[in-house]
C-alpha positions in Angstrom: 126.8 -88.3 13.4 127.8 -92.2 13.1 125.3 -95.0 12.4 125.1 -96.2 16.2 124.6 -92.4 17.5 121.7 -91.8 14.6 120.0 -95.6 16.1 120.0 -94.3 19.9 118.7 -90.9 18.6 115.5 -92.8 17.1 114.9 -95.3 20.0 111.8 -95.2 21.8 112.1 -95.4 25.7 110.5 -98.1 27.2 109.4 -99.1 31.0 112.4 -98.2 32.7 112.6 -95.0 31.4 108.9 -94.1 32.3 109.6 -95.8 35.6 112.7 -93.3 36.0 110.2 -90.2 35.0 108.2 -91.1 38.1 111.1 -91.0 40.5 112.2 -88.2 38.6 109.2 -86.8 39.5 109.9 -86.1 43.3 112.7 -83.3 43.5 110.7 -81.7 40.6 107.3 -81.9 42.9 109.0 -80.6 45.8 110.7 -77.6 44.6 107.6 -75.8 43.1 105.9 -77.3 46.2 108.7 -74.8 48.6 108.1 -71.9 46.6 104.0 -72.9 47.2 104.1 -73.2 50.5 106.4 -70.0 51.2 103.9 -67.8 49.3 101.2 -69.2 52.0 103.5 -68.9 54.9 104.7 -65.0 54.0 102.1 -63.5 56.7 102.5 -66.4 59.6 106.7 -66.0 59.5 106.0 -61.7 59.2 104.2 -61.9 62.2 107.1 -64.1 63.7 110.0 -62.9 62.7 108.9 -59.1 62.2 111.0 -58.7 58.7 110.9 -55.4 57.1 109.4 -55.2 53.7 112.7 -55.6 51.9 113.8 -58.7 53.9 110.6 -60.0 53.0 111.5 -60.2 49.6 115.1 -61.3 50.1 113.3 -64.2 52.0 110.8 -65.3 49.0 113.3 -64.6 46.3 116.9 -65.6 47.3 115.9 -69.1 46.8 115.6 -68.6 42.8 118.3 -65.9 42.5 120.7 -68.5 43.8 119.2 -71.0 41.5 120.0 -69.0 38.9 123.7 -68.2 39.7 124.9 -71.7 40.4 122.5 -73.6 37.2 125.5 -73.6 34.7 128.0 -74.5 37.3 125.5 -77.5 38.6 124.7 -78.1 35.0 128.1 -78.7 33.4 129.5 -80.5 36.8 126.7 -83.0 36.1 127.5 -83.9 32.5 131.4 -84.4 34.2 130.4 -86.7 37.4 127.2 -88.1 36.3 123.8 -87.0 36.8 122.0 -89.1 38.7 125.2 -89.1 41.2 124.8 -84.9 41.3 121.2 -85.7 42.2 122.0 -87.7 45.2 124.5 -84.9 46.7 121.8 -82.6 45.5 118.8 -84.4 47.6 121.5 -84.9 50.7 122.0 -81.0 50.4 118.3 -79.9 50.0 117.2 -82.0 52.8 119.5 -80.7 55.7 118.8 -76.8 54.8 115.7 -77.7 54.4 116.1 -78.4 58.3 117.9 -75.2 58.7 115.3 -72.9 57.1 112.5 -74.5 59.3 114.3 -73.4 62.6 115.6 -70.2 62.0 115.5 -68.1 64.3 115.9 -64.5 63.3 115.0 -63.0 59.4 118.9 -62.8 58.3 119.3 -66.8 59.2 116.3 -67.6 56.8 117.9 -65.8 54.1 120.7 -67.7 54.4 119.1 -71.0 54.7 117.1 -70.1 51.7 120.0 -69.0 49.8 121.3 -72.6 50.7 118.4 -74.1 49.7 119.2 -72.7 46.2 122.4 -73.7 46.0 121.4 -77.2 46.9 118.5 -76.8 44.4 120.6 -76.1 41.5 121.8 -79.4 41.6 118.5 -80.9 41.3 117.4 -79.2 38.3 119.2 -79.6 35.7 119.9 -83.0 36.9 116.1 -84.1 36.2 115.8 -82.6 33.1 119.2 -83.7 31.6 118.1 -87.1 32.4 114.7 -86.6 31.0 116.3 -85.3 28.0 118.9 -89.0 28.3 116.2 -91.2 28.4 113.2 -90.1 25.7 115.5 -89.8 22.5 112.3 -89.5 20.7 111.1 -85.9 19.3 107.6 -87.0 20.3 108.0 -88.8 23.9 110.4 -86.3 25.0 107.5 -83.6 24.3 105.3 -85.7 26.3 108.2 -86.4 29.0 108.7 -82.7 29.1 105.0 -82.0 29.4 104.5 -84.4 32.4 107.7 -82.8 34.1 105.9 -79.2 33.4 102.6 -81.3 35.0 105.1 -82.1 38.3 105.6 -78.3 38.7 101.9 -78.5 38.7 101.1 -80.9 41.2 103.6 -79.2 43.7 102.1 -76.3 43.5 98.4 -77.8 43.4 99.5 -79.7 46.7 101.8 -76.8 48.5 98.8 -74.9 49.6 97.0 -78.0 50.7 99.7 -79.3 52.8 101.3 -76.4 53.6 98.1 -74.8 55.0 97.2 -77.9 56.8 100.7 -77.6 58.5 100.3 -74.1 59.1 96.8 -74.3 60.7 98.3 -76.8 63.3 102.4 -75.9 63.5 104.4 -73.2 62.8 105.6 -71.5 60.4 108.6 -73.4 59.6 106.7 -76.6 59.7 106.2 -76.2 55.8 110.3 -76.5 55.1 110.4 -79.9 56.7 108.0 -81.4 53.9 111.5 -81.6 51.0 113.1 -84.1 54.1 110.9 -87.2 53.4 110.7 -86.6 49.9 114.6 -86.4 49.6 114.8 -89.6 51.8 112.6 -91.6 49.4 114.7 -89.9 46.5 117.9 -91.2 47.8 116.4 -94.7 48.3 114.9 -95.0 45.2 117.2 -93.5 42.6 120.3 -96.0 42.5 117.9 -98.4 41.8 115.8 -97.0 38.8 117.8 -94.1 37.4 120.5 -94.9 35.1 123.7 -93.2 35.2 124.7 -90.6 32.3 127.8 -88.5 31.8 129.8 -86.8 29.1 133.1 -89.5 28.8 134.7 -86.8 26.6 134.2 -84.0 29.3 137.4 -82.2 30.5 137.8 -80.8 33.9 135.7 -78.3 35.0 136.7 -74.8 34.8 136.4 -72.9 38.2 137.5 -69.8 36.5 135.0 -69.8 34.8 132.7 -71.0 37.6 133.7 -67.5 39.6 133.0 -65.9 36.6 129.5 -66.6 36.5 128.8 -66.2 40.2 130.4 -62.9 39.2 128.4 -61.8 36.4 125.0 -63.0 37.5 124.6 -62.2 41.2 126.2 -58.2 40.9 123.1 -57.9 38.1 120.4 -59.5 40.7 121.4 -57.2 42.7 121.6 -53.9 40.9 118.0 -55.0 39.4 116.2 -55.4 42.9 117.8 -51.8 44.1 116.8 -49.9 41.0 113.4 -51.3 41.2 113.4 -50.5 45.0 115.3 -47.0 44.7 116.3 -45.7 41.8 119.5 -45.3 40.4 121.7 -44.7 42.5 125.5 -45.0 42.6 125.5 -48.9 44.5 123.7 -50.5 42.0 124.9 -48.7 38.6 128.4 -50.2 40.0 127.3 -53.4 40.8 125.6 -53.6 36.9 128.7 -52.5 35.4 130.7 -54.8 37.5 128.7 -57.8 36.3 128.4 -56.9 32.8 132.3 -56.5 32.9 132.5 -59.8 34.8 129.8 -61.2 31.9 132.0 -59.8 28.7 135.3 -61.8 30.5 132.7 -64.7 31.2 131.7 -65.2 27.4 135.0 -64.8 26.1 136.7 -67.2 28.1 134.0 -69.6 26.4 135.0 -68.9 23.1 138.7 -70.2 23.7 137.8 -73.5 26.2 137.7 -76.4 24.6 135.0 -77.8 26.8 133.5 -74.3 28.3 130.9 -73.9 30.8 128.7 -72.4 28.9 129.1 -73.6 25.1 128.0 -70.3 23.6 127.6 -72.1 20.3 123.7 -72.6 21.5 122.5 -69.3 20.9 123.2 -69.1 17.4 119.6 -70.2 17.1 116.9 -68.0 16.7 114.5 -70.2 18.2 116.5 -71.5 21.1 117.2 -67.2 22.0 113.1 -66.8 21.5 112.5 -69.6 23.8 114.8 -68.2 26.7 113.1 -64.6 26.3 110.3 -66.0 26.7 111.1 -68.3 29.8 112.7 -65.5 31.5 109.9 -62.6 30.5 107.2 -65.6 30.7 107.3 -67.1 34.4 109.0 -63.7 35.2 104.9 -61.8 35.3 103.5 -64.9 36.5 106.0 -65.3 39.5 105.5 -61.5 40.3 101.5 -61.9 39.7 101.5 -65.1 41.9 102.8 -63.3 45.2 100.0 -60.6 44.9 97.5 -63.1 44.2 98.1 -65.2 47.6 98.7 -62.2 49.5 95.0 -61.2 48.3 93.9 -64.3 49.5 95.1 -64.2 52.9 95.3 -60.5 53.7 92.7 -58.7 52.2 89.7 -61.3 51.8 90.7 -63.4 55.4 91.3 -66.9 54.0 93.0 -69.1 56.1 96.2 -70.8 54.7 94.0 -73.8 53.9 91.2 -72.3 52.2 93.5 -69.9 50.2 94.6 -73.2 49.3 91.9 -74.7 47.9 90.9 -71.5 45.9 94.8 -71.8 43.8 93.6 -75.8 43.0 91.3 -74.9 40.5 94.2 -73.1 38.6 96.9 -76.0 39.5 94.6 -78.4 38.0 94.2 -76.4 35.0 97.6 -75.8 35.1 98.3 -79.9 35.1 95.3 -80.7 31.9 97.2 -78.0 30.1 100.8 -79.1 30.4 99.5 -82.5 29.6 97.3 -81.5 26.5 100.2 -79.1 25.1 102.1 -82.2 23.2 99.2 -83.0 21.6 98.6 -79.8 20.2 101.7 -79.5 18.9 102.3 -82.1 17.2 99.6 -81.0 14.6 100.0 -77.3 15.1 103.4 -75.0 15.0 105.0 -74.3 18.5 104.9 -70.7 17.6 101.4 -70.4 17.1 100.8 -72.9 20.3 102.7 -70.7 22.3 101.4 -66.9 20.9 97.8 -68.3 21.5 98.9 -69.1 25.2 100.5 -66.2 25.9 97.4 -64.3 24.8 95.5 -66.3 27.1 97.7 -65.3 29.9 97.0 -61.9 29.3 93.6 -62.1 29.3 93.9 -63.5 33.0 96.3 -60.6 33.8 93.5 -58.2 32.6 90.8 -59.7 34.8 93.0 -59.3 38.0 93.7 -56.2 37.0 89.6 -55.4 37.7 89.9 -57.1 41.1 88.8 -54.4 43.5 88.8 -54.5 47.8 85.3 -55.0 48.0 84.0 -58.4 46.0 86.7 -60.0 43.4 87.4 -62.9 44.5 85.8 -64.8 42.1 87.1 -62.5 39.4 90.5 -63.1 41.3 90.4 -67.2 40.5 89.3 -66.7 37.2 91.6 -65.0 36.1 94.7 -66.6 37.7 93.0 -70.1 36.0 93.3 -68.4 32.5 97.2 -67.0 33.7 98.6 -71.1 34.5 96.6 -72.2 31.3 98.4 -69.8 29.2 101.8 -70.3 31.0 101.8 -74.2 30.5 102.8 -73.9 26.9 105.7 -71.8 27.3 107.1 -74.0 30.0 106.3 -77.0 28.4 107.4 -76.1 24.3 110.0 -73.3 25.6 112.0 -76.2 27.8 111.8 -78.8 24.7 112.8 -75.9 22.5 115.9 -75.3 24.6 116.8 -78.7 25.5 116.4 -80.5 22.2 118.6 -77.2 20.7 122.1 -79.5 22.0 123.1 -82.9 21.5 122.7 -85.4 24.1 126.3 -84.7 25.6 125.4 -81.6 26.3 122.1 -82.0 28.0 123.1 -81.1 31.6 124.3 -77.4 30.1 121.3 -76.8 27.9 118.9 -78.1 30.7 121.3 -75.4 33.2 120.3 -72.6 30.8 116.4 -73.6 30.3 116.5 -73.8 34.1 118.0 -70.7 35.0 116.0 -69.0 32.6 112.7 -70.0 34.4 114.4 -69.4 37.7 115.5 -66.6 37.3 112.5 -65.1 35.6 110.8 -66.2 38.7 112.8 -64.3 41.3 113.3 -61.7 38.7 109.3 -61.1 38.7 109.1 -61.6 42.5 111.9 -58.9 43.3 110.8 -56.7 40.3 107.0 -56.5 40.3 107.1 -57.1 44.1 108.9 -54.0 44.9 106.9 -52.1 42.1 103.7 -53.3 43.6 105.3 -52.3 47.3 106.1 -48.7 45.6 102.6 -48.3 44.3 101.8 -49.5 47.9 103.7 -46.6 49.7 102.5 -44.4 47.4 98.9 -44.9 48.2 99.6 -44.9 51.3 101.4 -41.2 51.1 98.2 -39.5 52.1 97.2 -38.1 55.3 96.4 -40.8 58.0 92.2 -41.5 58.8 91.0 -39.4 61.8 90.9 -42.2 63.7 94.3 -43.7 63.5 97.4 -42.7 65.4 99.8 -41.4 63.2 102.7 -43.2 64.5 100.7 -46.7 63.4 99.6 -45.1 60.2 103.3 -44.3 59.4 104.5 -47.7 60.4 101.7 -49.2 58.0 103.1 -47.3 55.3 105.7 -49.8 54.9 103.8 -52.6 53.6 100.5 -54.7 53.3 101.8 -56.9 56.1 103.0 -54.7 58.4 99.4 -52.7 58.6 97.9 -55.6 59.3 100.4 -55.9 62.5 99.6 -52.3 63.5 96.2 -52.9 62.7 96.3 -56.0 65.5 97.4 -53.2 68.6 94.7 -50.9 67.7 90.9 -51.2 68.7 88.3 -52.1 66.1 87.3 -48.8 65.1 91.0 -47.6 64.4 91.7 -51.0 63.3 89.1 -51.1 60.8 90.5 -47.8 58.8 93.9 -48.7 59.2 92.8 -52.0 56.7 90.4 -50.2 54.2 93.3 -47.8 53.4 95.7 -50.8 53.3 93.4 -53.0 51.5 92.6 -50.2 48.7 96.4 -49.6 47.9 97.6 -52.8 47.9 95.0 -53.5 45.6 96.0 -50.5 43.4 99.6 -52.1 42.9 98.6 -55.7 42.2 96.4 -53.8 39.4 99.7 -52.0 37.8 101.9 -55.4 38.1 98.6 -57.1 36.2 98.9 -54.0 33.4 102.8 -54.9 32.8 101.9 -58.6 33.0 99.3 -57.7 29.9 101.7 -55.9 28.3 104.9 -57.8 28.7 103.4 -61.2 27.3 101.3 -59.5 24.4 105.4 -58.5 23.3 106.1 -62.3 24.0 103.2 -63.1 22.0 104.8 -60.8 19.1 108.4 -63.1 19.8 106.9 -66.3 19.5 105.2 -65.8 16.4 107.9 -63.7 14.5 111.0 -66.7 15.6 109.2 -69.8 16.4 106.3 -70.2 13.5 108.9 -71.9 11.1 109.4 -74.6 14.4 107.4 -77.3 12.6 104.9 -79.6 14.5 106.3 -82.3 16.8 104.5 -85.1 14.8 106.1 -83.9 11.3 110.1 -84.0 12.9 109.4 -87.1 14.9 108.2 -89.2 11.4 111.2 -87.8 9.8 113.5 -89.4 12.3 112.1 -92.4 13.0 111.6 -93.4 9.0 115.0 -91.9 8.1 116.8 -93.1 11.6 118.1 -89.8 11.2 118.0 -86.4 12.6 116.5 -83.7 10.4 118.1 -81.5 8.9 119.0 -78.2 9.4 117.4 -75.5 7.0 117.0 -71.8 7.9 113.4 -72.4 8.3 113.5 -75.1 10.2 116.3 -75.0 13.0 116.4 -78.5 14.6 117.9 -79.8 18.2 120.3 -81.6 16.2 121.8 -79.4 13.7 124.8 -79.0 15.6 125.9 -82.6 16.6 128.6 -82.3 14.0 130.1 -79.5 15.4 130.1 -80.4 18.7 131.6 -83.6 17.9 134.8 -82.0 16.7 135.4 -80.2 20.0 
């Protein structure tokens, strides 16, 4: 690295740069704010629309899948065109399907909406955090930058339910999409402004070869996952696996022989950087899937209205927000592996206490537990993205940002379509029984299908009927959200295992940002001590 590169590496961002983390600030906000507000507006669209239980899903988890496929593409365009300017198009995107996916009219329009909404969404993320990782050069602001980015994720979420159940106790439905328009205007106002530009000068021309490729390889596995978790494994989805890992194998190689690839491949050679994804994906995966029983419990099985379901998730949003804030500070005296083990134990304690929630009184139980879950999450976000990001050089910040991002996208939607469908097959087979007395078979049947759609049968039927239609409902849903808690419990004590046995020779943030600024040089590299900047060098002979 030359003497000028080694200066800007130790600089410390000053006003502008915390100025530009504020407007940065916004698209993050607003896209964990959509997936908020769509959790909360599940049951008033169901009763709308009248999608069947696996439409339902689509609906809540196309958004991230698409995320996930187009993240390297958006992340890699961004380092060619400039990020701030991929942004822009990004925000322009976002806010007209946003305008789409509040007016659709039929189940199979919202998908697609939604899946445009991803799309447009892909852009934004890696966008935001390649700048982030641009503008705080320093080990120990970027931590904090990083941390107050997590905090954003927060704040959507703590606001989603408030706004969004405002708006859906006095609008419809697809009121709650509308809120990313103003947000996007006041994005695209404020960013030429106070966002510098960044791009790669030395990048070549993208590669849309290899851009097919990766549509190819990721979206054929999305899809084979959902349909063995829904079905088994059948002869659709063992073709569509094989197709995408075939597609994957072509992917990967092709990177090995660009000069400028998509997807620098080069990344994972560290340990920590491959522990950090794993435990993104696995990470945000439970929670996701954990999250969507959780406000379904809220609504459909103690009665909350979309506003007070709302203000029983702030408690854990605001926990959520102290802990991403208070995780830099920790670590700068204490390893990252440790930090993040202790989390993820945390977590799992949560997941345990939801798994005790019953039908009859766990409410309280229910908001403890979730509190503990986005306490020990924050970490992982927070030290798993830094991890990630800070494993490529400054060039390459849109790609690594791409991967961090998909990784926690696609965990998401992962978790939703995985642990939703599991839940849904506990569900059904709860439900397998003989119908109560009381209850016409045909509306028992039709209940079978989901927690939603008894509640709709239960709506035609008179109280009596109605009222056994529910307790049966109510005591199997509540018997799946109790076995996705169990794999939540048991996926992050593995994590746990991860993050001690690759990330404990990660040392604290305060010991490798002394180093650099005293030196005016990166650390070095050492088997124990894998740094973001070990491979500067090698990426500067590319």
């Amino acid at each position: 690295m030359n003497t000028s590169a080694a200066a800007d590496l130790g600089r410390r961002a000053g006003l502008r740069e915390w100025i530009g983390l504020a407007v940065l600030a916004l698209p993050t906000i607003l896209l964990s704010l959509d997936a908020t507000v769509l959790y909360l507006a599940t049951p008033h669209l169901g009763a709308d629309l009248r999608p069947d239980s696996n439409q339902l899903l689509w609906i809540v988890d196309v958004y991230g899948f698409m995320i996930a496929g187009f993240l390297l593409t958006m992340g890699s365009l961004g380092d060619r065109i400039g990020r701030r300017k991929l942004l822009m198009i990004g925000a322009i995107a976002f806010g007209a399907a946003s305008v789409m996916a509040a007016y659709a009219p039929t189940p199979e329009a919202l998908i697609a909406a939604r899946a445009l909404l991803g799309i447009a969404g892909a852009t934004l993320m890696p966008s935001t955090l390649a700048l982030i990782s641009n503008m705080f050069r320093d080990s120990q602001q970027r931590a904090m930058a990083i941390g107050l980015w997590v905090a954003c994720f927060s704040v959507g979420i703590a606001v989603g339910p408030i706004a969004g159940g405002l708006l859906l106790e006095a609008f419809w439905w697809g009121s709650v999409f509308l809120l990313g328009v103003p947000v996007m205007v006041v994005l695209l106002v404020a960013a030429p402004v106070l966002l510098p530009e960044y791009r790669n000068p030395q990048a070549g021309r993208l590669d849309v070869v290899s851009v097919l490729l990766s549509l190819g390889a990721v979206l054929p596995v999305v899809y084979a996952v959902k349909e063995f978790a829904k079905s088994g494994f059948e002869l659709l989805p063992v073709v569509a696996l094989t197709v995408g890992v075939v597609v994957g194998i072509v992917f990967g190689r092709r990177q090995n022989r660009l000069a400028d690839p998509l997807l620098d491949l080069r990344l994972f050679r560290e340990r920590s950087f491959n522990a950090a994804l794993a435990i993104l994906l696995l990470g945000l995966g439970v929670m996701g899937g954990v999250y969507l029983y959780v406000t379904q419990y809220l609504q459909l099985v103690e009665g909350l209205s979309p506003m007070m379901s709302g203000l029983w998730l702030l408690p854990a949003a605001l926990a959520l927000i102290v802990a991403s804030w208070a995780t830099p500070l920790i670590a700068r005296r204490i390893s990252s592996g440790y930090v993040v083990a202790g989390a993820l134990a945390l977590s799992g304690l949560g997941y345990l206490m939801i798994s005790q929630v019953n039908s009859a009184a766990g409410l309280p139980l229910l908001v403890a537990g979730f509190i503990l879950v986005y306490v020990g999450t924050s970490p992982t976000m927070v030290l798993g993205t830094d991890l990630v990001v800070g494993a490529a050089p400054p060039e390459k910040a849109g790609s690594a940002s791409a991967i961090s991002e998909s990784a926690m996208e696609f965990g998401l939607a992962l978790g939703v379509a995985v642990l939703g469908v599991v839940g849904a097959s506990a569900y059904r087979n709860e439900m397998a029984g003989i119908a109560p007395a009381d209850v016409p078979p045909a509306a028992y049947d039709a209940a079978r299908d989901s927690f939603v759609a008894a509640h709709g049968e239960a709506a035609t039927l008179a109280e009596g009927p109605a009222a056994s239609l529910l307790e049966a409902a109510r005591n199997a849903f509540v018997g799946g959200m109790s076995l996705v808690s169990w794999i939540s419990v048991a996926t992050v004590a593995l994590l746990a295992v991860i993050a001690v046995a690759n990330l404990r020779h990660v040392p604290p943030t305060s010991e490798s940002g002394a180093e650099e600024q005293t030196t005016g040089a990166p650390v070095p590299a050492t088997p124990d001590n894998p740094t973001k900047h070990s491979r500067d060098d090698e990426y500067a002979q590319v």
